[in-house]
N, C-alpha and C positions, 0 to 999 in steps of 0.2 A: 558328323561331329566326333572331336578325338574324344577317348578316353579321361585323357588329362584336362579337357574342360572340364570335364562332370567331376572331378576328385573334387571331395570339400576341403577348403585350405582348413590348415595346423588348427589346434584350439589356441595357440597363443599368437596366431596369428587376425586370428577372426574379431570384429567388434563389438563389444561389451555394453552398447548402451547404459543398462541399470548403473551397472560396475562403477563406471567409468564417471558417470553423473553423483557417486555415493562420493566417488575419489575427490573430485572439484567441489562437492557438498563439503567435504570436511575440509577440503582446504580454504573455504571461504568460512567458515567458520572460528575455524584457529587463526584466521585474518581479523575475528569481529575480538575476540580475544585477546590480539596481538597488541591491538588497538582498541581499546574501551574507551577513549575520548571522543569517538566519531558517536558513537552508540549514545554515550552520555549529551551530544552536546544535541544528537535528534529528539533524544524523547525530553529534555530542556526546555528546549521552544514551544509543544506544547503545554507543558507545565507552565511554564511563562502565561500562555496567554488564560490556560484555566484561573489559575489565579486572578490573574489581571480583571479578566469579567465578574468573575463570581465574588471579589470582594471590592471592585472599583467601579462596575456598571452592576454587579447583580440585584443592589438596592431598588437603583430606579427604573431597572430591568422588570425584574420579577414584579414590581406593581403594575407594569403594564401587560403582565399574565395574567391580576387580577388574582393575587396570591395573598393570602394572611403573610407567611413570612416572606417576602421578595426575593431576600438573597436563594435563601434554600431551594425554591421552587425555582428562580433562573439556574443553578446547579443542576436541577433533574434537567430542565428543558436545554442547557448548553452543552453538558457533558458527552452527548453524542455526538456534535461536531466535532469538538475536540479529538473524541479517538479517530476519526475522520483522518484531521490534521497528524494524529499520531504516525499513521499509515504512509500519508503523504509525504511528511517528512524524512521516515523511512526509505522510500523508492527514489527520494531524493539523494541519499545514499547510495543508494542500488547505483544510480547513476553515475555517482564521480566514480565505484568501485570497477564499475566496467570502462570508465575513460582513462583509470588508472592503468587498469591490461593492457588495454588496446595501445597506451603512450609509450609503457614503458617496454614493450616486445615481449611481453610473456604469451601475451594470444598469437603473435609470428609462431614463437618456440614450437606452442600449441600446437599449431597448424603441421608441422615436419611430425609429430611423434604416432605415434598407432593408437588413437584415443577416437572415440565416436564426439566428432566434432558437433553436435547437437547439447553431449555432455557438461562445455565450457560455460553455455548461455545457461541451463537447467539449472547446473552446481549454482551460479549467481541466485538463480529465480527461487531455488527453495530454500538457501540460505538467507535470502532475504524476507522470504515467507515468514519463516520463523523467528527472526528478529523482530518483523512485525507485529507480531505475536505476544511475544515476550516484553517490548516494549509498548502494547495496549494494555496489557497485565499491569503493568508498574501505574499507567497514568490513571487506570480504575481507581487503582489504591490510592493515590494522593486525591482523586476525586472524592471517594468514600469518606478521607478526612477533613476535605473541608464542605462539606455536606449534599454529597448524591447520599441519592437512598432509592434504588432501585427494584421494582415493583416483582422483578421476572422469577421465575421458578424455575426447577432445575431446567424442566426440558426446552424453556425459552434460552435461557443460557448456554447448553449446549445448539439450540437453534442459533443466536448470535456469536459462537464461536466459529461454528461451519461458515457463516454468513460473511464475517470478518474474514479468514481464509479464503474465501472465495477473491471477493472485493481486493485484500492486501493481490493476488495471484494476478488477476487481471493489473492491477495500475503498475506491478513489480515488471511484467512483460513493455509494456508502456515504456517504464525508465528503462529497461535495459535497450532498446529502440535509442533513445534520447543520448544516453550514454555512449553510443557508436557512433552517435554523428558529432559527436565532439571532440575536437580537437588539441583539447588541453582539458585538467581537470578545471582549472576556472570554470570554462562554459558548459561543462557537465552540471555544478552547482545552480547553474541559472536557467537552464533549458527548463527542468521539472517548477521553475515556477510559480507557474500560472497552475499548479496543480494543488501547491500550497494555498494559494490565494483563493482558488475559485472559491469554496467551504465559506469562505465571507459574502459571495454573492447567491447564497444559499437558505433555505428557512433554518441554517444551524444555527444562527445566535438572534434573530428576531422571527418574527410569521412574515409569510409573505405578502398576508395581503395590507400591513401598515408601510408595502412597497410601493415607490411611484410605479403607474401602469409598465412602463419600457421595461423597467428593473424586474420587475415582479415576471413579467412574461418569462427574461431568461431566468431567474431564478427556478420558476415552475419546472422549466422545460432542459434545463442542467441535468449531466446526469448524479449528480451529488445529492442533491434534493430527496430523487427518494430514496437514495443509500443511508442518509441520514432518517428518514423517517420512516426507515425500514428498522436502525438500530432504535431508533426512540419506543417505537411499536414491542419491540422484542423484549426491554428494559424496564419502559414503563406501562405498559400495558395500554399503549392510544391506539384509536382504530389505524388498521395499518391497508384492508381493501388491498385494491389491486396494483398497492405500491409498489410489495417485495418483487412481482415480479417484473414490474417495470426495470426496478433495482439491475435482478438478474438479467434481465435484455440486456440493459447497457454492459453489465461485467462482463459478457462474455462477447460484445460487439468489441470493447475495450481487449480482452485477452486476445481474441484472433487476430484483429490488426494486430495488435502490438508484437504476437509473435511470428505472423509471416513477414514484420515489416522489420522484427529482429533478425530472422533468420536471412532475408534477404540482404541485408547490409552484413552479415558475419560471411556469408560466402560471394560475399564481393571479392575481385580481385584487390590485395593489398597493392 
């Protein structure tokens, strides 16, 4: 073997993974920044529907809690779906943002420059993390005002923050999958669908078992189910058993597909 195999190339030739994911991290940042209408119109929708429930069903809701006040107690018991939906909505995002690369030839570009090609999908994944984040912050707050009152204490809070991070990480890998196989940012928007929706086919806005038997089966066996009644657990202090970790099964069955199923479609040949 020569000599000149073993020489380590240049430092500025060599690949920067961290670097290089920090670099694509800020640049999608100063895109969420660029653009504050996307941001606003995700955490919107659940805002939309907090409301919608908690003062247009929460009456006849919450009496089938079996609640003194109805609307307030459907607030504590819907409010974790909702951030749910926050999330969803989110990655839904994540979606059109990577159909937007992919359309417009900045991920080509990508491809020719000396960048650790793992970076482009990351920078997406923890920017989106973090919007996630920040907009589950905001729809707390508008919950808090029209009356959640949440039971947790510090260290459940910081437990439902990690939990949330996790959850947003996995479904974020998920949409950027979804966002590569799309073609146009239209079908970016509609691919992550059914991810908004499932959260209705879930114990987040009734119990499951005032479900017809069919219903109730997938509801049970969704993985949203006990993602919600893992944040409910965490929040309001209901027994939570061997939910969370059923939770964590799915997030990280959810993150590994998502991200070998990511990685596998970004080094496709274009």
């Amino acid at each position: 073997m020569s000599t000149q195999a073993l020489t380590p190339a240049p430092a500025d030739l060599r690949f920067h993974p961290l670097r290089d994911s920090a670099t694509m991290l800020r640049r999608n940042l100063k895109r969420l920044l660029r653009y504050p209408s996307m941001t606003v119109m995700l955490v919107g929708m659940p805002v939309v529907f907090l409301l919608l429930f908690v003062y247009v069903f929460g009456g006849t809701m919450g009496a089938g809690l079996g609640a003194a006040d109805g609307r307030a107690a459907y607030a504590n018991y819907v409010t974790p779906a909702i951030i749910l939906m926050t999330i969803t909505a989110t990655v839904q995002g994540t979606a059109i943002s990577i159909a937007m690369d992919m359309t417009e030839g900045i991920v080509a570009r990508f491809r020719t420059m000396h960048i650790a090609r793992v970076s482009v999908l990351t920078g997406h994944v923890l920017g989106s993390v973090i919007q996630a984040i920040v907009s589950v912050a905001i729809v707390i707050g508008v919950a808090v005002l029209v009356g959640f009152r949440p039971t947790a204490a510090l260290g459940e809070w910081l437990a439902t923050a990690g939990f949330l991070m996790v959850v947003s990480f996995a479904l974020v890998w998920l949409a950027v999958a979804l966002g590569q196989l799309s073609e146009s940012v239209e079908t970016a928007s509609n691919l992550p669908m059914p991810l908004v929706l499932l959260p209705f086919l879930s114990s987040g806005f009734v119990p499951t078992e005032s479900m017809p038997a069919g219903v109730r089966w997938f509801a049970e066996h969704q993985p949203f189910t006990p993602i919600i009644e893992t944040l409910r657990g965490l929040l309001m202090g209901t027994p939570i058993g061997h939910t969370a970790w059923i939770a964590l099964a799915w997030c990280a069955v959810i993150a590994l597909g998502g991200y070998l199923w990511s990685k596998r479609l970004f080094n496709r040949e274009s």
